[in-house]
C-alpha positions as CSV (number, residue, x, y, z in Angstrom):
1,X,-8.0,-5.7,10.4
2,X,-7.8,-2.0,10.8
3,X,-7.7,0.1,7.1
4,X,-5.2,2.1,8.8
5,X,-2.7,-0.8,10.0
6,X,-3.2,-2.3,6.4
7,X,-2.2,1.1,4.9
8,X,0.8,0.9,7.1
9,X,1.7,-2.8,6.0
10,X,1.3,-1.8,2.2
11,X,4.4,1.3,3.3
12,X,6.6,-0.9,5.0
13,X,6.5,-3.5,2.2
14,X,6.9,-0.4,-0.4
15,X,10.2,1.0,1.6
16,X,11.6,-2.8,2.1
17,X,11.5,-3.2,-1.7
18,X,13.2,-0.5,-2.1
19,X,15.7,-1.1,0.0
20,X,15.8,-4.8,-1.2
21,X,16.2,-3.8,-4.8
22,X,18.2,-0.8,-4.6
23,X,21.0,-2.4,-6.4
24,X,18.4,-3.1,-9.5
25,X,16.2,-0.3,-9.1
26,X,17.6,0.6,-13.1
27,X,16.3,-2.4,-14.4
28,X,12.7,-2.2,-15.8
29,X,11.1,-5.0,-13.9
30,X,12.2,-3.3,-10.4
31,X,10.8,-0.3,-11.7
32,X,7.2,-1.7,-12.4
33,X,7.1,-3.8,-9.0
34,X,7.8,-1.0,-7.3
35,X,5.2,1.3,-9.0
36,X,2.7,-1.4,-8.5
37,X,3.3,-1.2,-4.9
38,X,3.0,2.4,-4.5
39,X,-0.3,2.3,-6.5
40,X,-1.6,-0.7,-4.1
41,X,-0.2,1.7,-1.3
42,X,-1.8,4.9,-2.2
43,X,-5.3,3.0,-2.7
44,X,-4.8,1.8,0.8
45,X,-4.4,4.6,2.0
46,X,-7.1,6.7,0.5
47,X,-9.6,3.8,1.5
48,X,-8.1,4.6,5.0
49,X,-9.1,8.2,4.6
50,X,-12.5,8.0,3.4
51,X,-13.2,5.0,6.3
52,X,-11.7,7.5,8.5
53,X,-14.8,9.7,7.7
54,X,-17.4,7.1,5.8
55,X,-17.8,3.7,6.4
56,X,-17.6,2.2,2.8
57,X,-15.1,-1.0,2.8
58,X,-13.1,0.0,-0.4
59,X,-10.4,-3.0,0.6
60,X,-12.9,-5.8,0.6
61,X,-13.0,-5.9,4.4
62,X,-14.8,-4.7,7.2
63,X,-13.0,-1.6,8.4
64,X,-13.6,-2.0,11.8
65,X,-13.2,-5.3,12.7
């Protein structure tokens, strides 16, 4: 799996959370889900950059497989 395409994923399920949940997103627990997400998201996709010019697997996996 690609760092990139995993990146991706970790957007898409971000957005449909948001989406989901936009009737709750007041209520505290929404809130902290969805920051949790973003966090996971943005760590993705900062592993994703530095793969892009290092090859250290940040996610656990091997980047280019």
């Amino acid at each position: 799996m690609n760092y990139t395409f995993f990146a991706i994923a970790c957007y898409i399920v971000m957005r449909g959370l948001q989406v989901l949940f936009e009737e709750k997103l007041q209520a505290k627990w929404c809130k902290t889900l969805i920051k949790t997400v973003t966090i996971i998201m943005l760590y993705a996709a900062l592993a994703s950059l530095v793969v892009w010019y290092k090859e250290i697997p940040f996610l656990g996996f091997n980047p280019n497989k």
